[in-house]
TIPATI-618464 format. One record per residue (C-alpha): residue in three letters; x, y, z; chain. Coordinates in pm, 1 decimal. Layout:
<nulums>
<nulum residuo="ALA" x="X" y="Y" z="Z" cadena="A"/>
...
</nulums>
This chain:
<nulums>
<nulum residuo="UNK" x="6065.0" y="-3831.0" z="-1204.7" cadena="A"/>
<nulum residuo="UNK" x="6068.9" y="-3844.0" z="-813.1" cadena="A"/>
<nulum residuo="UNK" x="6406.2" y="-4101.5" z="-735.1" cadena="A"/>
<nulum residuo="UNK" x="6439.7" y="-4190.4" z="-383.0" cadena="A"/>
<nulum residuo="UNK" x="6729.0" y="-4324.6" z="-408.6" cadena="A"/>
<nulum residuo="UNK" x="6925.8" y="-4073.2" z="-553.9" cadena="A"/>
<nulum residuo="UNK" x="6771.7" y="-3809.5" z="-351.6" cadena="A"/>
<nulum residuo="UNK" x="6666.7" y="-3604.5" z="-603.1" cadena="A"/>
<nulum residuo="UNK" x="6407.1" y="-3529.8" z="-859.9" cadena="A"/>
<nulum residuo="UNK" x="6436.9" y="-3446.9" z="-1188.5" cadena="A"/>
<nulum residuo="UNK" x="6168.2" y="-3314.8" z="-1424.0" cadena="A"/>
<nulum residuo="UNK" x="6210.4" y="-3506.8" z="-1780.3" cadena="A"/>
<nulum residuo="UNK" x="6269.5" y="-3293.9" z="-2077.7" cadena="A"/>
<nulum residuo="UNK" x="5901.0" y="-3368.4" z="-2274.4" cadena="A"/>
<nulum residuo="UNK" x="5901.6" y="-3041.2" z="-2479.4" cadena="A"/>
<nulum residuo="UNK" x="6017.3" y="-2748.2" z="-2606.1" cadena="A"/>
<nulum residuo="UNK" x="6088.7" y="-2488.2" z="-2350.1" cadena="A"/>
<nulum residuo="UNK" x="5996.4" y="-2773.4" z="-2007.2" cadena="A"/>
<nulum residuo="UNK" x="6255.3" y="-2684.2" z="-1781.7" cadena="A"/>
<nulum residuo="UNK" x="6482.4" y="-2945.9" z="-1596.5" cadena="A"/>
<nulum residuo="UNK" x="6447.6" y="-2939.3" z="-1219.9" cadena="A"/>
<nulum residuo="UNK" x="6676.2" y="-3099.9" z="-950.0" cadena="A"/>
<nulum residuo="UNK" x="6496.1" y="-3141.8" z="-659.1" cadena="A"/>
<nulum residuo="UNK" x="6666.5" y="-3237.5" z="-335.8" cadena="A"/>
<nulum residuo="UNK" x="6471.8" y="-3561.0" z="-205.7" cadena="A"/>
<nulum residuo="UNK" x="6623.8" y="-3523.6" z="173.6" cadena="A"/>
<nulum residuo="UNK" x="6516.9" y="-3142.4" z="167.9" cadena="A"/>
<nulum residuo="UNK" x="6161.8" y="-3195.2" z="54.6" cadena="A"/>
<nulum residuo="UNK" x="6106.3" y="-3539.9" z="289.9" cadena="A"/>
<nulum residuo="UNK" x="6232.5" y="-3308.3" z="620.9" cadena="A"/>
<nulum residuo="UNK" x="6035.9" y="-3009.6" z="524.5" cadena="A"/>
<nulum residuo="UNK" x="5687.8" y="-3274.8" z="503.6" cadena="A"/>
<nulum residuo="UNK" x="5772.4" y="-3423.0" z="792.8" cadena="A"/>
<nulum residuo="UNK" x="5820.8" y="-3087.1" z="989.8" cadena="A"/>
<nulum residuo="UNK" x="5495.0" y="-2962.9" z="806.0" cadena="A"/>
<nulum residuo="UNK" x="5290.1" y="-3218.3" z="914.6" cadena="A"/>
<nulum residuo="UNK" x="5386.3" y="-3203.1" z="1257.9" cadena="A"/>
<nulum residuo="UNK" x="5352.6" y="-2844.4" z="1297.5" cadena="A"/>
<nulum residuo="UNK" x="4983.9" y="-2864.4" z="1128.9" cadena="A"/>
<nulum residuo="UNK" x="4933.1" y="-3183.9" z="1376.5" cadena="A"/>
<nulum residuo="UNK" x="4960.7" y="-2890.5" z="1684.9" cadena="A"/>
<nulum residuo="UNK" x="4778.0" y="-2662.6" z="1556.3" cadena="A"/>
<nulum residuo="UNK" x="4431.3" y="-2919.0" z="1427.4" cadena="A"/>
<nulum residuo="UNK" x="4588.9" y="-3052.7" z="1167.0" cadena="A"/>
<nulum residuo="UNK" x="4637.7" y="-3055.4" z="798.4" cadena="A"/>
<nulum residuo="UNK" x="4290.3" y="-3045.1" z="705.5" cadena="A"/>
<nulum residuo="UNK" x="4250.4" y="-2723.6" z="847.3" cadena="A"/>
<nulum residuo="UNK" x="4488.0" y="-2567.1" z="657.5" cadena="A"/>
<nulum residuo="UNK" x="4395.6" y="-2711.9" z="349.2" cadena="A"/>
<nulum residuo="UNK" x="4010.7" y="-2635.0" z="432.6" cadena="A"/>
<nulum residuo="UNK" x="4113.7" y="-2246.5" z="476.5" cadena="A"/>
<nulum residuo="UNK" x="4275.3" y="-2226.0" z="166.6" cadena="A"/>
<nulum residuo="UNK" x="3971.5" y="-2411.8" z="-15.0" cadena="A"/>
<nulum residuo="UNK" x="3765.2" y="-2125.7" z="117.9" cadena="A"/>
<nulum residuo="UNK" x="3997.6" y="-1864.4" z="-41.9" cadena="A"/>
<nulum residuo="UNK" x="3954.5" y="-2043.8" z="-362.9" cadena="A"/>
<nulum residuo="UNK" x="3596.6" y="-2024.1" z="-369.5" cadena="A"/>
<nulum residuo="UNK" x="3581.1" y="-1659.2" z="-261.4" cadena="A"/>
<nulum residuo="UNK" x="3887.5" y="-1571.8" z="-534.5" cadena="A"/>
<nulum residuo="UNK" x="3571.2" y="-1761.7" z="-793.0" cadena="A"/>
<nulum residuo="UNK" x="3255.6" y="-1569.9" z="-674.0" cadena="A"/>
<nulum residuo="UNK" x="3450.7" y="-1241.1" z="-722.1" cadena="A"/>
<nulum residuo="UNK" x="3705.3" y="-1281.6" z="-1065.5" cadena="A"/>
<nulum residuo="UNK" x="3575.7" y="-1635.9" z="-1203.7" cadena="A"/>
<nulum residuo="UNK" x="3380.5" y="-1679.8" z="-1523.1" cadena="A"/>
<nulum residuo="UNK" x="3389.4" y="-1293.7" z="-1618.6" cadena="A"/>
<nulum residuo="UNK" x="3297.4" y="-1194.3" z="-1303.8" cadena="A"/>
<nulum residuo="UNK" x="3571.1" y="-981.9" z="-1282.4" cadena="A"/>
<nulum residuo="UNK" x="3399.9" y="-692.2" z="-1470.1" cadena="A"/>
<nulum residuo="UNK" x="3150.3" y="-664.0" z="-1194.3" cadena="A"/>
<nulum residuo="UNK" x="3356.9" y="-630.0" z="-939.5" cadena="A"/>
<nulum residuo="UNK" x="3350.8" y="-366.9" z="-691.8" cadena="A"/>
<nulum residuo="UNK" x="3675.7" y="-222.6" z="-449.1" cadena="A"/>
<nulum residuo="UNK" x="3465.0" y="-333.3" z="-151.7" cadena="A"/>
<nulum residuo="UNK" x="3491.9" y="-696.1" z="-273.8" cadena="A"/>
<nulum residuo="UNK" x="3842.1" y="-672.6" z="-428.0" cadena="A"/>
<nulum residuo="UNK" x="3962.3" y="-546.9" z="-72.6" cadena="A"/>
<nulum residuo="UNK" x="3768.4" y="-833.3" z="56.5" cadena="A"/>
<nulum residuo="UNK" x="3998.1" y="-1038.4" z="-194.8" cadena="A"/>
<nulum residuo="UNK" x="4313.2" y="-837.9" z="-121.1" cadena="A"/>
<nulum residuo="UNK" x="4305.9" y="-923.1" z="303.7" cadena="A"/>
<nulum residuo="UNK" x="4436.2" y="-1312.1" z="214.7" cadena="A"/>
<nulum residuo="UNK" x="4714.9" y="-1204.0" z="-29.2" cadena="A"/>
<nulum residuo="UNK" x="5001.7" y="-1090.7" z="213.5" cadena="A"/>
<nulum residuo="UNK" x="5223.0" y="-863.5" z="-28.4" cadena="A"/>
<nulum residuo="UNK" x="4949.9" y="-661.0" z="-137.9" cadena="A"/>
<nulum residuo="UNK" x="4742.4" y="-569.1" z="109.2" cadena="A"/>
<nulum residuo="UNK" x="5017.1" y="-322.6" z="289.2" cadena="A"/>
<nulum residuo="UNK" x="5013.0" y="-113.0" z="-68.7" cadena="A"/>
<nulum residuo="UNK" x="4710.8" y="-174.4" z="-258.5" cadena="A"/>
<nulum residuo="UNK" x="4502.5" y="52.7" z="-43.8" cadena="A"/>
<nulum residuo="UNK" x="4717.9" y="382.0" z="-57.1" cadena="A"/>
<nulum residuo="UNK" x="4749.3" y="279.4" z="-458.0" cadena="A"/>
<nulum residuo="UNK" x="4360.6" y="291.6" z="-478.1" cadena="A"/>
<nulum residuo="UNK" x="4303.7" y="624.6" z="-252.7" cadena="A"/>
<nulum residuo="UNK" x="4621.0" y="794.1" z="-552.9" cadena="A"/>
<nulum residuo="UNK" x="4452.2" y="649.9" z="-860.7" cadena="A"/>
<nulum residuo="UNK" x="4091.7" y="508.1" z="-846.2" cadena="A"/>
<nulum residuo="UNK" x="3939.8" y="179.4" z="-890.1" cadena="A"/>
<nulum residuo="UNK" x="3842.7" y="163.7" z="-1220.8" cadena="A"/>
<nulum residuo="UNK" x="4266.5" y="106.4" z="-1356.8" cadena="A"/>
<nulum residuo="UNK" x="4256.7" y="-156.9" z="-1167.1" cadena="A"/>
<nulum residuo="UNK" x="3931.0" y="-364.7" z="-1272.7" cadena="A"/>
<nulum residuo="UNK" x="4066.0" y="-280.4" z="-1657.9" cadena="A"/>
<nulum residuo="UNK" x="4397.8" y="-455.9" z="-1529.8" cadena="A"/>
<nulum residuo="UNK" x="4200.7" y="-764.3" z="-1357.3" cadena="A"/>
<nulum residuo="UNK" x="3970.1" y="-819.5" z="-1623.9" cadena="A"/>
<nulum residuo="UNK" x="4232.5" y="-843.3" z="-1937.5" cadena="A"/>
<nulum residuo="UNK" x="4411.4" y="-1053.9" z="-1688.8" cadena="A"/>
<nulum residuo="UNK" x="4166.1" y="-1330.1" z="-1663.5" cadena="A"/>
<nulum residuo="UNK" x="4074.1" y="-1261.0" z="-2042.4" cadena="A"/>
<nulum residuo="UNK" x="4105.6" y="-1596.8" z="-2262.6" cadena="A"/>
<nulum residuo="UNK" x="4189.8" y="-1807.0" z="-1873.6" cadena="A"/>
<nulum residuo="UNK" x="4076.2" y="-2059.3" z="-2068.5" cadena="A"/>
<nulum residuo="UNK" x="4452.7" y="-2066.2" z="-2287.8" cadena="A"/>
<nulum residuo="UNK" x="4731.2" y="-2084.0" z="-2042.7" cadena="A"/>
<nulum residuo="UNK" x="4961.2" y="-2070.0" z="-2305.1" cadena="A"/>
<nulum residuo="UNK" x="4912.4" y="-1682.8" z="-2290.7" cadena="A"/>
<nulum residuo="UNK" x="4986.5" y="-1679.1" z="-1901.8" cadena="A"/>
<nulum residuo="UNK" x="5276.7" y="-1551.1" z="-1878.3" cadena="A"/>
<nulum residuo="UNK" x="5177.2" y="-1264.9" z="-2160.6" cadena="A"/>
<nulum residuo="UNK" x="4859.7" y="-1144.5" z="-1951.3" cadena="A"/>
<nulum residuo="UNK" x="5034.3" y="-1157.2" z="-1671.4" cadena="A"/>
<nulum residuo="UNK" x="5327.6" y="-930.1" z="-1800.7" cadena="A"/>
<nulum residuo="UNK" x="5050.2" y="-714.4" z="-1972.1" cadena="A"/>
<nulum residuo="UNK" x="4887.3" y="-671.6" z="-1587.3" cadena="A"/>
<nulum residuo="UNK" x="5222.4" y="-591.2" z="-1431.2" cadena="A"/>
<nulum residuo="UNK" x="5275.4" y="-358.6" z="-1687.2" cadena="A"/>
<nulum residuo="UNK" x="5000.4" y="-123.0" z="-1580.8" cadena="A"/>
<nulum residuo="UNK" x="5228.8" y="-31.9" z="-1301.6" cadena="A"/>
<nulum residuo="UNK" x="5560.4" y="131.3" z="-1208.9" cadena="A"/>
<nulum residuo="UNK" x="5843.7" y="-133.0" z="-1291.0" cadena="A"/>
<nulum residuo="UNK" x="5973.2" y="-21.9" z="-930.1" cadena="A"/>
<nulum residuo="UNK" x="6035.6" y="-162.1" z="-585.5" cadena="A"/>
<nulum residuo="UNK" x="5706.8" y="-16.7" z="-488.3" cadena="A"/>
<nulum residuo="UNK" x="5498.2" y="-209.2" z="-726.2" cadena="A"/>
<nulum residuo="UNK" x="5671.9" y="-550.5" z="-676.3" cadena="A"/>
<nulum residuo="UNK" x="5332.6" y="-677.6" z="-478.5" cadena="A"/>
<nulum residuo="UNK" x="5160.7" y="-634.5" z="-844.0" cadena="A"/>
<nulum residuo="UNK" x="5355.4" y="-954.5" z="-974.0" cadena="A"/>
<nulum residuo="UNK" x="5209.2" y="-1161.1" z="-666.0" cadena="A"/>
<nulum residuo="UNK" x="4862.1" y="-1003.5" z="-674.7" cadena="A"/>
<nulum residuo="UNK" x="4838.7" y="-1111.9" z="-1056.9" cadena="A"/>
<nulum residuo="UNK" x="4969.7" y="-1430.9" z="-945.1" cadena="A"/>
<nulum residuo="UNK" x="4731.7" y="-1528.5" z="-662.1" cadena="A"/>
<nulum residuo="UNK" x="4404.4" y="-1399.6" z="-821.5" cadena="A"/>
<nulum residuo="UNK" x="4516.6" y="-1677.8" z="-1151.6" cadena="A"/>
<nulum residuo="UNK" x="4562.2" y="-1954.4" z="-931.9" cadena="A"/>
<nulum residuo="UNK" x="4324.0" y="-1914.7" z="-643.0" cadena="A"/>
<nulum residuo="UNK" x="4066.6" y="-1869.0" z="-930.2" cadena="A"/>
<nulum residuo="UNK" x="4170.3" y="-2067.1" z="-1111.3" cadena="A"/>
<nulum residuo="UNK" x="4409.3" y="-2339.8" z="-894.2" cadena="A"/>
<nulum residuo="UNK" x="4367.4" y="-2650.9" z="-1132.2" cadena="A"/>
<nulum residuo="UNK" x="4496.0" y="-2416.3" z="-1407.5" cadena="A"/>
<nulum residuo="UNK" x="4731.5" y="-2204.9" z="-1301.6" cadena="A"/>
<nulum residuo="UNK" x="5041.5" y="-2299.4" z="-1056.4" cadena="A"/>
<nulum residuo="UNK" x="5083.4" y="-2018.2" z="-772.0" cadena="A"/>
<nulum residuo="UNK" x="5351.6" y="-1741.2" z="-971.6" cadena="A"/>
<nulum residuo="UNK" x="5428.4" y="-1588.2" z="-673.4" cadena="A"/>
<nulum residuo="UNK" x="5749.9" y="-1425.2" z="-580.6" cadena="A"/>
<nulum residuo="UNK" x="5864.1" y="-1602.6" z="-269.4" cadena="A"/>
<nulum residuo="UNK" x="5794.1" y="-1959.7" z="-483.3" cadena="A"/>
<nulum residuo="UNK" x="6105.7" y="-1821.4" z="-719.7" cadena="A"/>
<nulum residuo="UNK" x="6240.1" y="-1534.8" z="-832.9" cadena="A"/>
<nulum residuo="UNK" x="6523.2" y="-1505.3" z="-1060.6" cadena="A"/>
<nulum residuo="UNK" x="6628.0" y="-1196.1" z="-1021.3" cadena="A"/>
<nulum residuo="UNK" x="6632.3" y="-1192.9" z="-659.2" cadena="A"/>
<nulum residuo="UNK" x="6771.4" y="-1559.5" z="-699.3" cadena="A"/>
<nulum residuo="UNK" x="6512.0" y="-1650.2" z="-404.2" cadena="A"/>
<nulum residuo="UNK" x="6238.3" y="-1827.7" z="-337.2" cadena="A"/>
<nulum residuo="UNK" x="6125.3" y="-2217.2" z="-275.9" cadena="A"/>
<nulum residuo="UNK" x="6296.6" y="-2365.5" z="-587.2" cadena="A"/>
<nulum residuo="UNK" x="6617.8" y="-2241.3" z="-424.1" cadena="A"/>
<nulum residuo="UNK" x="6515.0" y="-2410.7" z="-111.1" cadena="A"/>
<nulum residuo="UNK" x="6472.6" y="-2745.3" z="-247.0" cadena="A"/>
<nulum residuo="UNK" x="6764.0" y="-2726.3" z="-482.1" cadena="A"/>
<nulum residuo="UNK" x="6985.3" y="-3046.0" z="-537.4" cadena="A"/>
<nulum residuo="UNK" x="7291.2" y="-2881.8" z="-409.9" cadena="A"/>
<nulum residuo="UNK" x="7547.5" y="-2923.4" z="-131.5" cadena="A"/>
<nulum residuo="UNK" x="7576.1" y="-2511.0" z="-94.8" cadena="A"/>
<nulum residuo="UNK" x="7268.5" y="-2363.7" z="-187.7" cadena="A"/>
<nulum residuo="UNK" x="7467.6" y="-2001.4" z="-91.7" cadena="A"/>
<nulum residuo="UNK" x="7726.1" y="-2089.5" z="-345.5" cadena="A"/>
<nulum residuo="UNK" x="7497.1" y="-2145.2" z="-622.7" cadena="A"/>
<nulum residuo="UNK" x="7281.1" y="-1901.2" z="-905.4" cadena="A"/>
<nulum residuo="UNK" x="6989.8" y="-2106.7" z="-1060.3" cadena="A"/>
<nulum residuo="UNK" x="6948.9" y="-1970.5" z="-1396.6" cadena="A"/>
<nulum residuo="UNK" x="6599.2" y="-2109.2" z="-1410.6" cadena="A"/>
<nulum residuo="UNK" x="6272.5" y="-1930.0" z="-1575.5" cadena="A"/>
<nulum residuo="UNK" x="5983.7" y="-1740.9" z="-1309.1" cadena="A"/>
<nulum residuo="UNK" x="5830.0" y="-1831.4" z="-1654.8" cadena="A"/>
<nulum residuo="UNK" x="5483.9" y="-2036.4" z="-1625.4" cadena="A"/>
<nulum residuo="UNK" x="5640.6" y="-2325.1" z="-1788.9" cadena="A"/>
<nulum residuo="UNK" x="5886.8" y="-2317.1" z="-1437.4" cadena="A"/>
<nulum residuo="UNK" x="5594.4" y="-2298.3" z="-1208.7" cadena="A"/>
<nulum residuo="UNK" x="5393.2" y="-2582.3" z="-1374.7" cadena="A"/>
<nulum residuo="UNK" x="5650.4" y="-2778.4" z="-1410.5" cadena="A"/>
<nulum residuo="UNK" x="5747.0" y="-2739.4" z="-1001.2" cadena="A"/>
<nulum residuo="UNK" x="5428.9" y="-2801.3" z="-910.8" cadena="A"/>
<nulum residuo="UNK" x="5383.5" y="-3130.9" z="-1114.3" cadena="A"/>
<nulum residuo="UNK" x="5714.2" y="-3219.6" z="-905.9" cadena="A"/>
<nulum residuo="UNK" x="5562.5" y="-3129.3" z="-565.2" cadena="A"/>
<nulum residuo="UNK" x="5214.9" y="-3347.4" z="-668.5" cadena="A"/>
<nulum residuo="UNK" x="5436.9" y="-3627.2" z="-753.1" cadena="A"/>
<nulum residuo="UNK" x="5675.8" y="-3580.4" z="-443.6" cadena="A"/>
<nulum residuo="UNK" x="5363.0" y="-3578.0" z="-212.0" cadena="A"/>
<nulum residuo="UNK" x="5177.3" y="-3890.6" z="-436.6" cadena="A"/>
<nulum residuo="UNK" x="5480.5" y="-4078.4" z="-379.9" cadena="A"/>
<nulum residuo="UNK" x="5455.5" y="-3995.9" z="39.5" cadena="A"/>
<nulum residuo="UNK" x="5063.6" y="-4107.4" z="40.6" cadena="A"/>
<nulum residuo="UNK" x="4934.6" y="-3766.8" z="-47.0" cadena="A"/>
<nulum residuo="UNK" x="4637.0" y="-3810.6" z="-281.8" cadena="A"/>
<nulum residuo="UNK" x="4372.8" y="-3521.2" z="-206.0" cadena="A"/>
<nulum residuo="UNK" x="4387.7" y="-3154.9" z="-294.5" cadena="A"/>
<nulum residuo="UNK" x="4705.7" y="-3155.1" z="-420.8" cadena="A"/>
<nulum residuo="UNK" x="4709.1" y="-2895.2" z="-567.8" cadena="A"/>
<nulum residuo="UNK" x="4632.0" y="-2687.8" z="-193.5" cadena="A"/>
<nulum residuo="UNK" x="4887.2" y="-2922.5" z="-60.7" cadena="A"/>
<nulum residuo="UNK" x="5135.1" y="-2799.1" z="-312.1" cadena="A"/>
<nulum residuo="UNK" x="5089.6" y="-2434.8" z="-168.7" cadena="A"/>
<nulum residuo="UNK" x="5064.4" y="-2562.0" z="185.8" cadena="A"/>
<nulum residuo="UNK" x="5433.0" y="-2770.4" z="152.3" cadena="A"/>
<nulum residuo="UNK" x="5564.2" y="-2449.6" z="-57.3" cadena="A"/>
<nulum residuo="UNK" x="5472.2" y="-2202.8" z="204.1" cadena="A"/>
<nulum residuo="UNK" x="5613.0" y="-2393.6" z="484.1" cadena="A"/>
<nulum residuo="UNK" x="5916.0" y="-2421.1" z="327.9" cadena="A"/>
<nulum residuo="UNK" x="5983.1" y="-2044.1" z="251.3" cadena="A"/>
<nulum residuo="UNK" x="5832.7" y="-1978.5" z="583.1" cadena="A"/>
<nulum residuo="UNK" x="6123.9" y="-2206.4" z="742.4" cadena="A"/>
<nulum residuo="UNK" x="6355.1" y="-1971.1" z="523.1" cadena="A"/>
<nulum residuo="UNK" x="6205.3" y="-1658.8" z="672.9" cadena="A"/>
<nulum residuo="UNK" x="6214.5" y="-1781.6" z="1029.1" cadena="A"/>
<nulum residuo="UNK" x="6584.5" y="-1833.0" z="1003.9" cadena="A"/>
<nulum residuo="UNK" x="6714.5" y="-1588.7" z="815.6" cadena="A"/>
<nulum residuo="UNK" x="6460.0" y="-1319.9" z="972.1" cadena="A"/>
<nulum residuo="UNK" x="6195.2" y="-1136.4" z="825.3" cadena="A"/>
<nulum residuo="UNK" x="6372.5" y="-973.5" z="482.1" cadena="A"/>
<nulum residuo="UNK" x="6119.3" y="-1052.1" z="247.5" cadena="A"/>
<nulum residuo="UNK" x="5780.7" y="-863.3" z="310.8" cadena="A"/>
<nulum residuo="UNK" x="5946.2" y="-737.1" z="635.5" cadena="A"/>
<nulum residuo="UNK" x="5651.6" y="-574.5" z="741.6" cadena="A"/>
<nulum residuo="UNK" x="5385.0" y="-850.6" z="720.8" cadena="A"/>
<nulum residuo="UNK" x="5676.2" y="-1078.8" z="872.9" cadena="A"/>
<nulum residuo="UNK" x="5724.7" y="-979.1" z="1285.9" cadena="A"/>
<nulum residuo="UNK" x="5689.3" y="-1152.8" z="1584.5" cadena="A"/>
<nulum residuo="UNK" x="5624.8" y="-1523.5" z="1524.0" cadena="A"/>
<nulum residuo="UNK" x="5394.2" y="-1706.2" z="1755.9" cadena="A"/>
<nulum residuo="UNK" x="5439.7" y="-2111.2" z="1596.0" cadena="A"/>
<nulum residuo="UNK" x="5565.3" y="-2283.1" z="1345.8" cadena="A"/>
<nulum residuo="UNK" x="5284.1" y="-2231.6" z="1128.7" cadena="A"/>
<nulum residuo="UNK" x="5246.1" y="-1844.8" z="1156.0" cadena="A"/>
<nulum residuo="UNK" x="5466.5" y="-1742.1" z="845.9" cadena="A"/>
<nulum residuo="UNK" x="5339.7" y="-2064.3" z="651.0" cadena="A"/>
<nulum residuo="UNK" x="4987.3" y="-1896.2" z="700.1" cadena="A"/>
<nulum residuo="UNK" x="5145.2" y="-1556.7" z="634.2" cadena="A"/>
<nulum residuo="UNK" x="5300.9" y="-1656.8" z="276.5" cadena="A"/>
<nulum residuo="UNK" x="4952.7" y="-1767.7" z="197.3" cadena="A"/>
<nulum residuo="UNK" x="4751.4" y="-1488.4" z="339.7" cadena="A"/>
<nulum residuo="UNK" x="4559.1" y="-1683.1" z="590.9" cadena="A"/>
<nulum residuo="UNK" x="4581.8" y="-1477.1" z="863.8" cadena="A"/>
<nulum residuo="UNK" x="4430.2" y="-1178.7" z="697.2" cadena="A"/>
<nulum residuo="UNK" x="4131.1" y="-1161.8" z="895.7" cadena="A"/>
<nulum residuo="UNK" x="4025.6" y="-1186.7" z="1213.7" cadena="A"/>
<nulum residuo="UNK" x="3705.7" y="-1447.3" z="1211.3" cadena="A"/>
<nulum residuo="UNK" x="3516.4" y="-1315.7" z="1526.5" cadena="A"/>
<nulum residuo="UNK" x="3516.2" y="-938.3" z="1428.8" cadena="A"/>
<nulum residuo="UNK" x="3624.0" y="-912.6" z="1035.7" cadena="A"/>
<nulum residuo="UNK" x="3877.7" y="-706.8" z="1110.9" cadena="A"/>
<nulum residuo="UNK" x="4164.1" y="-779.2" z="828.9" cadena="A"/>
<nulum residuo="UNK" x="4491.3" y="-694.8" z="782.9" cadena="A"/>
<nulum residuo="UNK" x="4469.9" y="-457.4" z="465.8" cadena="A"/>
<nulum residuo="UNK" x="4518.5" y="-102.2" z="509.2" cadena="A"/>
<nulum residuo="UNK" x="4318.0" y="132.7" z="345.2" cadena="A"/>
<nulum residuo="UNK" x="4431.6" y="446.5" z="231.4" cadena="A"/>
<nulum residuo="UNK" x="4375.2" y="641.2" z="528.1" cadena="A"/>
<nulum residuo="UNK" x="4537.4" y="434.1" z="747.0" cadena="A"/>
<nulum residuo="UNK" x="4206.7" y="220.4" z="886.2" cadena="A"/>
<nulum residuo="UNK" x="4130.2" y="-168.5" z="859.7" cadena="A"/>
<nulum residuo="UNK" x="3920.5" y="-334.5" z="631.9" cadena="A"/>
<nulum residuo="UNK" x="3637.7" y="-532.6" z="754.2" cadena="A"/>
<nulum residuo="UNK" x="3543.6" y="-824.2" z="566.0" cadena="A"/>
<nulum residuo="UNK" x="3199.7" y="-790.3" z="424.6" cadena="A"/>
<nulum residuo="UNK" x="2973.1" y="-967.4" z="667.2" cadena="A"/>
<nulum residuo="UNK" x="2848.3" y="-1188.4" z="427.1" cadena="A"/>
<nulum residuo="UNK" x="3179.9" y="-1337.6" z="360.8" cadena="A"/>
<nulum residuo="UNK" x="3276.1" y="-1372.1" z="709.6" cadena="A"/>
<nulum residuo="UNK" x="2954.7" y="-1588.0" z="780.3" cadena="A"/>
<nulum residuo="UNK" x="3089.5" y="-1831.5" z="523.9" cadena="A"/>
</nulums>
């Protein structure tokens, strides 16, 4: 587990299939540190983690316990404003093919939540609805964020910019144990087993620093900042269009997480619809 000393962590090797993680201690201790102090501007931690509390309980009212098959596209735009890679391309997909594909693909998604052994299955099956294209990559993080943010105790965030193999990119690169992380291919799993297993890392990493509440949130929070750091430096590659004209230190960490999807005095929200207008967030919502 978590080794100060050797500045590293690394995940023990307790089953079949558990992946083996190095962890750089020095990258993970600087990018805390630079977290907190950023949040500490801006009203501090709490806030953060309070906002993305609140997009866990609206993810339940809308997809929890079977809700899914009652949904509406009102409410799943609603949904789709806080999840930054989809809410560019979901609208224009709805005006092309209806709503009704896309509650069939939500609800077998969520179907059996109860096993996450079959995660990575269901959420292959819901990716599979669409074009295996660069226009459809948003579908992978949509799939991801409705599991966890339903479902966060269960379900680690799958999202792209956390890691993807293919692309060889995303936070687990970040926080590599590695002296050139530009030299280096990590032939890890985006499998759930991956994702679990990084996340019982992070939980331990921030235990270990005198983190002990909503660690799970925290784990997204520190993950976020991190690949926002990434984006900030190298400029605004991944999900170039959401990613333009920083303000703070904490604008692409609440960009990765969709936080700044709406606008709280108006309900104005970043997702576009199909013809080319904002959503507003059902009033409702907004008052809560």
């Amino acid at each position: 587990m978590w080794n100060p000393l050797r500045g590293k962590a690394v995940v023990p090797l307790e089953g079949p299939g558990r992946p083996r993680l190095e962890l750089s201690g020095p990258r993970l201790v600087r990018a805390l540190e630079d977290l907190v102090a950023a949040c500490e501007r801006e009203g501090g931690v709490e806030r953060y983690v309070g906002a993305l509390a609140l997009k866990c309980a609206l993810f339940e009212d809308l997809f929890g316990k079977g809700l899914a098959s009652q949904l509406d596209e009102i409410a799943f735009y609603d949904a789709c404003a806080f999840v930054a890679p989809a809410r560019r391309r979901v609208g224009p997909w709805l005006e092309r093919h209806g709503f009704s594909p896309m509650r069939a693909a939500l609800i077998a998604l969520l179907d059996g939540w109860r096993d996450t052994t079959t995660a990575d299955k269901r959420l292959a099956a819901f990716c599979g609805r669409f074009p295996d294209d660069g226009g459809h990559r948003w579908v992978r993080d949509l799939g991801a964020e409705v599991l966890h943010y339903t479902l966060p105790r269960h379900y680690p965030l799958a999202a792209r910019w956390v890691w993807d193999r293919q692309a060889n990119a995303g936070v687990l690169r970040e926080i590599w144990h590695a002296p050139d992380l530009d030299a280096i291919r990590l032939e890890v799993a985006d499998d759930f087993a991956t994702f679990v297993t990084l996340r019982a890392e992070l939980e331990g990493f921030l235990r270990d620093n005198g983190v002990f509440r909503d660690l799970p949130l925290m784990v997204d929070l520190l993950c976020a900042h991190i690949y926002g750091a990434y984006v900030r430096t190298q400029g605004a590659a991944y999900l170039r269009a959401d990613f333009s004209n920083p303000e703070d230190h904490m604008l692409y960490t609440c960009r990765m997480l969709g936080l700044d999807g709406v606008d709280s005095k108006t309900g104005r929200t970043r997702l576009k619809l199909g013809d080319g207008r904002r959503h507003a967030l059902v009033a409702t919502r907004l008052a809560h």
